[in-house]
VOPAGU-2260 file (C-alpha; in pm, 1 decimal, decimal comma):
REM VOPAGU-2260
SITE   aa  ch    i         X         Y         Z
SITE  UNK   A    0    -635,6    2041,6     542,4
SITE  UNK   A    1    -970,3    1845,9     534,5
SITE  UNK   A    2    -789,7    1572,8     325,1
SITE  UNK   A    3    -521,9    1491,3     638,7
SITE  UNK   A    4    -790,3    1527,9     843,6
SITE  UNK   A    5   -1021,4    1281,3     711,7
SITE  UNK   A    6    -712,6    1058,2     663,3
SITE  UNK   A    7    -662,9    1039,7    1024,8
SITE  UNK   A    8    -999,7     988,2    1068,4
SITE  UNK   A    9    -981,2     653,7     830,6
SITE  UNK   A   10    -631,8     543,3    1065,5
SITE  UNK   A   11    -837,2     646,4    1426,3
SITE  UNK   A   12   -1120,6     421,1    1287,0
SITE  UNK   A   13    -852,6     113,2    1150,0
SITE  UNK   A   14    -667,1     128,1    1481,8
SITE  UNK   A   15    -971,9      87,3    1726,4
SITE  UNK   A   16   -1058,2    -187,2    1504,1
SITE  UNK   A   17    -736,5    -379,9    1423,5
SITE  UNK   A   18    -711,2    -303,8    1855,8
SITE  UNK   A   19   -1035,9    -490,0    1927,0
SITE  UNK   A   20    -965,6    -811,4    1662,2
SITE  UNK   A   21    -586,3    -798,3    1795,5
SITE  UNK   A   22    -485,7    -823,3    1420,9
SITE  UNK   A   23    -140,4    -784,8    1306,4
SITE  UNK   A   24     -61,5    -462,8    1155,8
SITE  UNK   A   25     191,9    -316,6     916,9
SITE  UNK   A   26     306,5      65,4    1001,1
SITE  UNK   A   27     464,0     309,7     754,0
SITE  UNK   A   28     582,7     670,5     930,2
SITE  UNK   A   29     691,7     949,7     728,7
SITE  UNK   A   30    1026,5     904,1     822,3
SITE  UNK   A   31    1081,2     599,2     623,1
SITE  UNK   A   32    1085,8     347,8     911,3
SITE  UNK   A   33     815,9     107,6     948,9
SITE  UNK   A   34     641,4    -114,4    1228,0
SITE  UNK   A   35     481,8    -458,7    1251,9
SITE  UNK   A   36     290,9    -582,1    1557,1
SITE  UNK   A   37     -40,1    -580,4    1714,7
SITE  UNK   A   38    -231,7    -206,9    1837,0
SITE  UNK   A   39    -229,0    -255,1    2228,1
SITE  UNK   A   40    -413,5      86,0    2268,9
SITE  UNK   A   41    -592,7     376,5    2047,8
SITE  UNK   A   42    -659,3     696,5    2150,0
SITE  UNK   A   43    -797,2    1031,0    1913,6
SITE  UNK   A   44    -397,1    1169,3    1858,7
SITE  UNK   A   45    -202,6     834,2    1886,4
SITE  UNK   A   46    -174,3     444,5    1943,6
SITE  UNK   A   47      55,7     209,9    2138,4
SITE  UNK   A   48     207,3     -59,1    1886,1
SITE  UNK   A   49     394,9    -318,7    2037,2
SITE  UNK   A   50     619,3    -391,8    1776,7
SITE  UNK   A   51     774,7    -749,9    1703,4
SITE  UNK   A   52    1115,3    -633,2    1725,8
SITE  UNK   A   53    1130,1    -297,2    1875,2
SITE  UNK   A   54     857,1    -400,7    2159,4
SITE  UNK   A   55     590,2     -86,1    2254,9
SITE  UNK   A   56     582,2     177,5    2072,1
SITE  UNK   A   57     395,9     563,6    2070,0
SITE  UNK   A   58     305,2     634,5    1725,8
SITE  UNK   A   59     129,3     973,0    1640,9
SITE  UNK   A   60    -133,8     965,4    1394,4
SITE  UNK   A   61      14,9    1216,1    1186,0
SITE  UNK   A   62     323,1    1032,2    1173,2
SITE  UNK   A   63     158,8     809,6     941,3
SITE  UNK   A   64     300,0     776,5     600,0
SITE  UNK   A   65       8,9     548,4     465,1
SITE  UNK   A   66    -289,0     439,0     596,2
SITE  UNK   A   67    -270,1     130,0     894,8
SITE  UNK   A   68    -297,8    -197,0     684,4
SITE  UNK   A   69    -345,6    -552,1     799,2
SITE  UNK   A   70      51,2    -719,0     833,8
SITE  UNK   A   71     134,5    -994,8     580,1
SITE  UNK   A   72     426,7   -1216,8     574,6
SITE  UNK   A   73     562,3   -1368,3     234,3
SITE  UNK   A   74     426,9   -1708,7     319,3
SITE  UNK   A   75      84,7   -1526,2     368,8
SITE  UNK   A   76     124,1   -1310,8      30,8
SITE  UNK   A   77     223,8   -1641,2    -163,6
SITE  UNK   A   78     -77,6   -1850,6     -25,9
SITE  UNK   A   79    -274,9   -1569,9    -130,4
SITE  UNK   A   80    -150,9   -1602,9    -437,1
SITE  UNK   A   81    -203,2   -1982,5    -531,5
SITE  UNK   A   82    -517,4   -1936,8    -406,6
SITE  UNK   A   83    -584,7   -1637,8    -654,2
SITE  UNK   A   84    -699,1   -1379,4    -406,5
């Protein structure tokens, strides 16, 4: 149980800071869907998304599949590449 818990933790802290920066994010829940847009609000049990498609969005902590992880496009994930990062 401490495992989850810390977990959410580690998502709480990525949300409140991928919220302030207004970074893109990519979402994985546990029910094999997944979301990409920008955190519009965090709070301890949940966050608004507001998803590129789907628009806002509740999303429960322990929905989460994997942790919260900056969004990347395939143009992004190719630069990246040539680059060698």
């Amino acid at each position: 149980m401490r495992e989850k818990r810390d977990t959410k933790d580690m998502n709480y802290d990525r949300a409140k800071i991928f919220c302030r920066r207004q970074i893109k994010v990519h979402i994985s829940k546990t029910t094999g869907t997944f979301l990409n847009g920008i955190i519009t609000e965090v709070r301890p049990e949940f966050f608004f998304l507001d998803d590129i498609i789907a628009g806002e969005q509740l999303v429960f902590f322990q929905e989460l599949n994997k942790p919260i992880e900056q969004f990347k496009n395939k143009e992004e994930g190719e630069d990246e590449k040539k680059m060698g990062m």
